[in-house]
C-alpha positions as CSV (number, residue, x, y, z in Angstrom):
1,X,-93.4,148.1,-16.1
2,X,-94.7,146.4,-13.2
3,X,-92.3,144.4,-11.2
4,X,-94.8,142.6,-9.1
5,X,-97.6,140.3,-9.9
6,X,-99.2,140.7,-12.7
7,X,-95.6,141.1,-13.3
8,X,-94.4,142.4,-17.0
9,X,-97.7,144.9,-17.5
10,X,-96.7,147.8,-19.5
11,X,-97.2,151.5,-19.5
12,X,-95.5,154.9,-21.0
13,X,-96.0,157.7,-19.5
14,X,-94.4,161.5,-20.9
15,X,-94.7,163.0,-16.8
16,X,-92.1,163.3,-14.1
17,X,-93.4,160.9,-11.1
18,X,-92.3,158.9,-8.3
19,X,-92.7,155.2,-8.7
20,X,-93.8,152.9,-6.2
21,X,-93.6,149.5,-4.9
22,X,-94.3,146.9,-7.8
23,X,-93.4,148.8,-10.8
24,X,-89.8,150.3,-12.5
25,X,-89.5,152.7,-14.7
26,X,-86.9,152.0,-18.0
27,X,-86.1,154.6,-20.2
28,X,-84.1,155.2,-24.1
29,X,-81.0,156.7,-24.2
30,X,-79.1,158.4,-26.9
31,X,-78.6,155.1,-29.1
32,X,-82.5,154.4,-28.6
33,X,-85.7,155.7,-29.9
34,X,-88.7,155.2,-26.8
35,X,-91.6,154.4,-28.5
36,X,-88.7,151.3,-30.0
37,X,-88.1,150.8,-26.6
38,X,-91.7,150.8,-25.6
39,X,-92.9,148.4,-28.9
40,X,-89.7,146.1,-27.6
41,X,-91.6,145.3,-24.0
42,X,-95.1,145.4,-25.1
43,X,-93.4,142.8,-27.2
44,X,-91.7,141.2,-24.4
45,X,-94.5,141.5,-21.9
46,X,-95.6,137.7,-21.9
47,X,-92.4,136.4,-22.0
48,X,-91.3,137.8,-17.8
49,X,-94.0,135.2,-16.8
50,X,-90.8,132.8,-17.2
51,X,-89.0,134.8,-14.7
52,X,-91.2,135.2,-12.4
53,X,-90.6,134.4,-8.7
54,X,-92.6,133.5,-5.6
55,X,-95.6,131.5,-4.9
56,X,-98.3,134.2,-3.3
57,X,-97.3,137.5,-5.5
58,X,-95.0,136.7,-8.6
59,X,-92.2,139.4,-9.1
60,X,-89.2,139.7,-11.4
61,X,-85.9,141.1,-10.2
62,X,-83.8,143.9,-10.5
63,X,-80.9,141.9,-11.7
64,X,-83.2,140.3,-14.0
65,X,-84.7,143.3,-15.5
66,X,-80.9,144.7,-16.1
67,X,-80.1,141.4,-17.7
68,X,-82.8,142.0,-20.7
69,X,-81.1,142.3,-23.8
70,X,-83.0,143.8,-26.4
71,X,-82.4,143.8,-29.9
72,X,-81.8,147.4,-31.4
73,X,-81.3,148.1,-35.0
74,X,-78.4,150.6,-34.8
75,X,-79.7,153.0,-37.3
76,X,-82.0,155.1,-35.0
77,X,-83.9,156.1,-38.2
78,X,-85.1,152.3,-38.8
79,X,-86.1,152.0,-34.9
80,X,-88.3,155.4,-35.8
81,X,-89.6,153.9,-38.8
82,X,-90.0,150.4,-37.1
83,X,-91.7,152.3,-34.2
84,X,-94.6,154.1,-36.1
85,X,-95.3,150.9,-37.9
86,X,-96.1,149.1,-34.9
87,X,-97.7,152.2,-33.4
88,X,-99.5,152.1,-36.6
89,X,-100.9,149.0,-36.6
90,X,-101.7,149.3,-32.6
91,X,-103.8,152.4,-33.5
92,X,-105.8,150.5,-36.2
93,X,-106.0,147.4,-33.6
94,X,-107.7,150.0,-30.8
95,X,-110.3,151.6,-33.6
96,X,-111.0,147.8,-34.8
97,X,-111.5,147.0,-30.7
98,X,-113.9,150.3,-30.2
99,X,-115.8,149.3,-33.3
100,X,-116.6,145.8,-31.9
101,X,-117.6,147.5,-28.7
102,X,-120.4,149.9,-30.3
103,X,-121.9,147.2,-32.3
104,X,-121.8,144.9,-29.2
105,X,-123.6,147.9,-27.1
106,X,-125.7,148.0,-30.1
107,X,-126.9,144.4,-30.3
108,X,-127.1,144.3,-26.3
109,X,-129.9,147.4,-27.4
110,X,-131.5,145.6,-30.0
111,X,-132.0,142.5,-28.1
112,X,-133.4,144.3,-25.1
113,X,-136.2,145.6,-27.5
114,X,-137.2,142.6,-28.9
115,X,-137.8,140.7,-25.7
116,X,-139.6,143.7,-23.6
């Protein structure tokens, strides 16, 4: 998640790396399932605008990142099954969003032919 303006942007990733400047890393435990986790702050994204800090570059806090409280179901089977519904429907959002993109590609063709 990035820590520094835009602050609240967020990102998983499955590698081993060293972070920099501007962005934190938070990760599931036991008692948590990550792509829960990960559906939680996509969730939660334009919300750290309200804790943002500073007048030039905007950045959240430590303290204020630790203070998140996130709502968990404690059955780890519903946070799977909450999980791939969301990741679901964000699949069928992306195709939706490629779609729109070849037909505007398509129309930008068309009307590029008609007025040659």
């Amino acid at each position: 998640m990035t820590v520094r303006a835009p602050v609240g942007a967020i990102a998983k990733s499955i590698h081993n790396a060293c972070l920099g400047r501007g962005v934190c890393s938070i990760k599931s435990n036991s008692k948590s399932n990550t792509e829960f986790v990960y559906q939680f702050l996509l969730y939660y994204e334009k919300k750290w605008v309200s804790l943002e800090q500073g007048s030039t570059f905007t950045a959240v806090s430590g303290k204020d990142i630790r203070n998140l409280k996130f709502i968990i179901p404690n059955s780890l089977e519903e946070q799977i099954k909450t999980a791939n519904f969301l990741s679901a429907i964000d699949k069928k959002i992306a195709a939706v969003e490629a779609q729109i993109e070849k037909t505007g590609q398509w129309k930008k063709g068309l009307l590029q032919r008609m007025f040659v």
